[in-house]
C-alpha positions in Angstrom: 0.0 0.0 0.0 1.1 3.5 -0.5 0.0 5.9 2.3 0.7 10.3 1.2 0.5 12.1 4.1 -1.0 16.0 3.6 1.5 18.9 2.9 2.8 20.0 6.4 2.3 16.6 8.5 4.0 17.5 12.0 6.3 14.8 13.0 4.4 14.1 15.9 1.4 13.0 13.3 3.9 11.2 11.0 5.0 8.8 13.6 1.4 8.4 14.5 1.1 7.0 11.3 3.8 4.8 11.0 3.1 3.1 14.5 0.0 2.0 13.1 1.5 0.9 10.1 3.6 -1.8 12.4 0.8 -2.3 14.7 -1.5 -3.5 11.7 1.9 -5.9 10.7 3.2 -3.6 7.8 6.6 -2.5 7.4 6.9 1.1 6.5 9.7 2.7 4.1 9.3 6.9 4.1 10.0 8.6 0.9 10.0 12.1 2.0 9.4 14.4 -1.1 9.6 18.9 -1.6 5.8 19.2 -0.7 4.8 15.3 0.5 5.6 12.4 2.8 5.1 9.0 1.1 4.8 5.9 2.9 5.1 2.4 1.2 3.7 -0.1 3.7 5.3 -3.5 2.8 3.4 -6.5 3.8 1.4 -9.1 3.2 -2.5 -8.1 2.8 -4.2 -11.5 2.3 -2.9 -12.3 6.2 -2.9 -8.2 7.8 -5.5 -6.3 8.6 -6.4 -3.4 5.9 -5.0 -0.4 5.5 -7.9 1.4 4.5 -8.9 2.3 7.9 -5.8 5.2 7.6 -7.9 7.5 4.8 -9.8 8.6 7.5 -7.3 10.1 9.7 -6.8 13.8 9.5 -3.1 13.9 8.5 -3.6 11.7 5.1 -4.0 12.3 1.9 -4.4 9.1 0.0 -3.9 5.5 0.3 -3.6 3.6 -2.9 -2.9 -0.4 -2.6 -0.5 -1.8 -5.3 -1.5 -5.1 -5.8 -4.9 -5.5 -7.1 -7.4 -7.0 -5.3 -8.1 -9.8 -7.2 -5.0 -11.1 -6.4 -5.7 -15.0 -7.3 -7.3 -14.2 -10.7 -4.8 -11.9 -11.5 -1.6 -12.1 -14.2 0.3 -10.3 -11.2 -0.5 -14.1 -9.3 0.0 -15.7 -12.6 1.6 -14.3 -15.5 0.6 -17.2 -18.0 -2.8 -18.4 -19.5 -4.6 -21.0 -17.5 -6.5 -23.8 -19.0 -9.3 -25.6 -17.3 -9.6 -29.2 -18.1 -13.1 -31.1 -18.1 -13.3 -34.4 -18.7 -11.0 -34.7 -22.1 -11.8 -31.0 -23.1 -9.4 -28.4 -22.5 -10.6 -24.9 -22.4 -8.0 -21.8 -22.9 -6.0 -23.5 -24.9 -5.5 -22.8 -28.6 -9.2 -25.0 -29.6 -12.0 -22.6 -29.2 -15.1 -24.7 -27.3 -18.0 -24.7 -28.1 -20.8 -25.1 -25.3 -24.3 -25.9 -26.8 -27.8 -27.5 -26.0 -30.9 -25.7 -25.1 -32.2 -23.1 -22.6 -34.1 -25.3 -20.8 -34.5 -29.2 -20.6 -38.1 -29.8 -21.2 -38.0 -33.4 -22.1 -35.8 -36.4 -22.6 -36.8 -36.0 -27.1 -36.4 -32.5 -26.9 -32.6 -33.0 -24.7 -31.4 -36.5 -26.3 -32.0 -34.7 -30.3 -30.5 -31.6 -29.2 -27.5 -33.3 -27.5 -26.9 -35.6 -30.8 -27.4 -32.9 -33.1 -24.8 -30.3 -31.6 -22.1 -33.6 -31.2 -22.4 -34.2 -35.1 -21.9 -30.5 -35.6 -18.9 -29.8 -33.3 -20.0 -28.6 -29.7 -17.4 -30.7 -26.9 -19.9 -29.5 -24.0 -23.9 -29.9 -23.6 -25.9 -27.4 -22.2 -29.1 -27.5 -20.5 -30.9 -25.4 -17.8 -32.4 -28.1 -15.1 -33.4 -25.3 -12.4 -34.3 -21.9 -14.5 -33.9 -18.4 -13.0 -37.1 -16.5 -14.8 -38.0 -13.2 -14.4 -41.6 -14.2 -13.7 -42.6 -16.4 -10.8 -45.5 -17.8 -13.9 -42.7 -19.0 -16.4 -41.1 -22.2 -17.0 -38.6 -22.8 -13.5 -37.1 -25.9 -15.3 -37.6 -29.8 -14.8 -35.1 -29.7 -11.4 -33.4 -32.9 -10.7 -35.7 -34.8 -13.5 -33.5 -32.7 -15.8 -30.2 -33.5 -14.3 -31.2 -37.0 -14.7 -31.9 -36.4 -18.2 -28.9 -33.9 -18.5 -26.5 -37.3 -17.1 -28.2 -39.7 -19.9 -27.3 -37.3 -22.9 -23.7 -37.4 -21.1 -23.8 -41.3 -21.3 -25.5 -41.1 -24.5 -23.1 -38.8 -26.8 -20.0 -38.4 -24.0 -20.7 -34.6 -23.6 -19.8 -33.1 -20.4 -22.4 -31.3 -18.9 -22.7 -27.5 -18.0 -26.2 -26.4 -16.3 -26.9 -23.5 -13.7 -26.7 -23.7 -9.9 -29.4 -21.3 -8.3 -29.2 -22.6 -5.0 -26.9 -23.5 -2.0 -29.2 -26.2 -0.9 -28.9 -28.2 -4.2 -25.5 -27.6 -4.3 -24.7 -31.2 -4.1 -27.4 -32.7 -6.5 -26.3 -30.5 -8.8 -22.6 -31.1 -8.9 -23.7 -35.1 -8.7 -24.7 -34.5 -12.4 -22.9 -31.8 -14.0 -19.4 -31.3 -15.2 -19.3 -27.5 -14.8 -21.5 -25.3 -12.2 -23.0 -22.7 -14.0 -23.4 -19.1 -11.8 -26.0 -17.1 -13.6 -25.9 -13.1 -13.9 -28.3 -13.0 -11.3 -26.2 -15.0 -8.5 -22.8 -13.2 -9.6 -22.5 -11.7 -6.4 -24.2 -14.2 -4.0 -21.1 -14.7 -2.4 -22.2 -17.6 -0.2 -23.4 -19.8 -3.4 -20.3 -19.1 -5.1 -17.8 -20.2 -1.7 -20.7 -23.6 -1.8 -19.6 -24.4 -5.9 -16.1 -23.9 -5.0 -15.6 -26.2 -2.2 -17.0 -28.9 -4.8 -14.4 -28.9 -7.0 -15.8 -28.5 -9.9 -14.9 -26.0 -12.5 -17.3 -22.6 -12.2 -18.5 -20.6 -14.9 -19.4 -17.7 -13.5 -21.5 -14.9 -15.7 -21.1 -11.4 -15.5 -24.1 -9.8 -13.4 -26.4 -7.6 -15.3 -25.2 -4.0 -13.8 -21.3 -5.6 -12.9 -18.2 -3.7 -13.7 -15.6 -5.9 -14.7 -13.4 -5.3 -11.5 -16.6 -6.5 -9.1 -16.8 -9.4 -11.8 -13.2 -10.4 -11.3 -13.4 -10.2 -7.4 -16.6 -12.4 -7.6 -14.4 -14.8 -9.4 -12.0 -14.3 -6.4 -14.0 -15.8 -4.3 -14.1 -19.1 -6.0 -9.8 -19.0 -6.2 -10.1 -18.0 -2.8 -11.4 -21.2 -1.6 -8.9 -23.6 -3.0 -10.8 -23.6 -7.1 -9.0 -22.4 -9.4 -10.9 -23.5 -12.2 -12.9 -20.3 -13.0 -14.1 -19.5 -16.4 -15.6 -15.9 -17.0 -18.4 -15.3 -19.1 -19.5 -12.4 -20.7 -23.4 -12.8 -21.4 -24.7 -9.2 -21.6 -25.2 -6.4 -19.5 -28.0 -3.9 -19.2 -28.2 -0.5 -20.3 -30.0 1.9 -21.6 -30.0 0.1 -25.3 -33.7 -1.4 -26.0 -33.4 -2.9 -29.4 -31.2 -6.0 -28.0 -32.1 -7.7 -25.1 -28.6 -7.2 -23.3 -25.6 -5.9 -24.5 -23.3 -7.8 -25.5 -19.8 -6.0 -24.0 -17.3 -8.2 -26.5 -14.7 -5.3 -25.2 -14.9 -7.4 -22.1 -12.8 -10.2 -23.8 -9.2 -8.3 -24.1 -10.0 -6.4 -20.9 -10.4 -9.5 -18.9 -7.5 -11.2 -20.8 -5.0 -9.2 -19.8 -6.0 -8.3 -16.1 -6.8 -12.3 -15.5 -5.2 -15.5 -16.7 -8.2 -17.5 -17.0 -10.1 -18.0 -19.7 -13.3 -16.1 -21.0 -16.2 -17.6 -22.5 -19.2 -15.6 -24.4 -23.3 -16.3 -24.8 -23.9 -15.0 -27.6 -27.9 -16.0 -27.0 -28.6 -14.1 -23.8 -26.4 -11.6 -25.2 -28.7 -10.2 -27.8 -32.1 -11.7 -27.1 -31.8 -12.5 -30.8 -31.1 -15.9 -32.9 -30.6 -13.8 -35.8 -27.6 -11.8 -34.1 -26.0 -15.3 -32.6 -23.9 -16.0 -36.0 -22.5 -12.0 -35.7 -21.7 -12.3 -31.8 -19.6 -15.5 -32.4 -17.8 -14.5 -35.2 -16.7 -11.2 -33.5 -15.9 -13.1 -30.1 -13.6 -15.6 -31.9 -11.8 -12.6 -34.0 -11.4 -11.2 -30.0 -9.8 -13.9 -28.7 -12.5 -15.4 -26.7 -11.9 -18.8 -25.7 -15.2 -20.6 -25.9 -18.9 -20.0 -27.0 -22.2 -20.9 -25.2 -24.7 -21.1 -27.6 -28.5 -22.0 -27.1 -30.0 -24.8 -29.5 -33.4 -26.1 -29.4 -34.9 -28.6 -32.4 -37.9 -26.4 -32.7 -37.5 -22.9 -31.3 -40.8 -21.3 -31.7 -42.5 -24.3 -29.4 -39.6 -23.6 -26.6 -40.8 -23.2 -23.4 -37.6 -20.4 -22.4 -36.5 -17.8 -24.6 -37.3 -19.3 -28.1 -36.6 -15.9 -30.0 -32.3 -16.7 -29.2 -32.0 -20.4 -29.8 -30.7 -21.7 -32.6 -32.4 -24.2 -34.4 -30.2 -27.6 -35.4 -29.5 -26.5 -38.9 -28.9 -23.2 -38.1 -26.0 -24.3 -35.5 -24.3 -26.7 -37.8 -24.1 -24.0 -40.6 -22.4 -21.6 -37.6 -19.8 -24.0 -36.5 -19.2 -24.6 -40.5 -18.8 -20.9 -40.5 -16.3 -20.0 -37.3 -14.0 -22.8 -38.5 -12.3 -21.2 -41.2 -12.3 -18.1 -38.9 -11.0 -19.2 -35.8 -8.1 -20.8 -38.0 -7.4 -17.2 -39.6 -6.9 -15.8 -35.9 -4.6 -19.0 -34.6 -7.2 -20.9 -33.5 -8.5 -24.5 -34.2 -12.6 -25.9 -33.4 -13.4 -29.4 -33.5 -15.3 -31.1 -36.6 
């Protein structure tokens, strides 16, 4: 941390200042300047108390910490990219993955075509919501553990690891009995409780960006997972809100090099909550892969208009087999490789 003390800081106030320093288990090293006293307070903050509590005393000025807070997620903890394995699919590395299914599991037809459909086409992870967040207390809430079950046959069926949401501590355990990867939704971001729960399972987290969240309070949710021993965090960028009405979120794809080079783990974009639209899906890919994004979540239904969650942004199977023909040629001009 640095501490500036205020143009003509008596002694008597200085030392003040440093014997707090000590007594909170910093070392201080004075850099005395024409017009300002700077103190750098060396330490370690992840085991001493803060030093925040010194911006309100009278005789400072500023106090400024130089390590970021999201120490764990940071390239200051970990200068190289970090991949996340699950199961035999590597995400981060130089294979974009695709993550598809549909929004919701509404029946074992509707999952088990899906699920075969977006294997013949390219996807390496299955989707599928078994407990839905809705806006609406009178929409569709999701199958619940019949959907998991039916989530773990399409596994068995076409190998696919699974990815669904986690809305709850209290089926914390069910859910990770099923799924591969523990899906935190925009609207759980920052329920820091549910996020300490999917750590301590082990599993790997992807972890949406809340609707209103600035990339820093994103990064520092994601701390929470590192913070309790998981390190297998993926950040995705699904949208935010603002003042834009013609799209249902929008999509921030300037969120991919930010996040890439304040964190070494990899990002991930949903392209189908992050318009609203099916008809924008193709664009959203296309321009995440040219940014460097290391996966897509894309929604896929068999028959969108008789969905029971958010028809109007799944793709339909054809539809999702022409993308991945489309992004393969791309993602090899940019470096990158996708299966099929």
């Amino acid at each position: 941390m640095i501490i500036v003390l205020k143009p003509g800081t008596s002694s008597r106030d200085e030392k003040a200042v440093l014997t707090e320093i000590r007594r909170l288990g910093y070392k201080p090293h004075v850099m005395r300047g024409v017009a300002h006293v700077v103190i750098g307070a060396i330490g370690d903050e992840r085991v001493n108390p803060p030093l925040d509590t010194l911006r309100a005393w009278a005789q400072v000025e500023s106090v400024t910490p130089v390590q970021k807070r999201h120490k764990l997620v940071s390239r200051q903890a970990h200068p190289a990219n970090s991949t996340i394995r699950v199961g035999n699919v590597e995400i981060g590395g130089s294979e974009v993955v695709v993550m598809a299914g549909p929004c919701s599991v509404e029946s074992e037809k509707q999952l088990m075509v899906t699920a075969e459909a977006v294997a013949r086409a390219g996807a390496k992870i299955l989707r599928g919501g078994a407990f839905k967040p809705r806006t609406s207390p009178y929409e569709f809430q999701g199958l619940g553990e019949k959907g998991l079950k039916l989530l773990s046959k399409a596994k068995k069926r076409t190998g696919l690891p699974i990815i669904t949401e986690l809305l709850s501590e209290d089926h914390v355990d069910l859910v990770a009995e099923h799924a591969d990867i523990l899906q935190i939704g925009a609207r759980n971001a920052q329920n820091f409780q549910l996020l300490i729960a999917a750590a301590r399972t082990g599993k790997a987290i992807l972890l949406k960006r809340g609707l209103s969240m600035k990339v820093d309070e994103w990064l520092l949710a994601g701390e929470y997972v590192l913070a309790n021993g998981n390190r297998n965090v993926l950040f995705c960028e699904r949208g935010i809100r603002t003042f834009e009405t013609y799209t249902r979120n929008t999509l921030d794809l300037g969120a991919i090099p930010i996040v890439k080079q304040e964190s070494h783990l990899p990002v991930v974009i949903d392209p189908s909550q992050g318009g609203g639209r099916a008809d924008l899906v193709a664009s959203f890919c296309k321009g995440a892969v040219a940014m460097g994004a290391d996966a897509l979540l894309i929604e896929v239904h068999p028959n969108p208009k008789e969905a029971l969650s958010d028809g109007a942004q799944q793709l339909d199977l054809g539809g999702f087999a022409r993308l991945m023909d489309e992004l393969r040629p791309l993602a090899k001009a940019v470096g990158r490789s996708m299966a099929g």
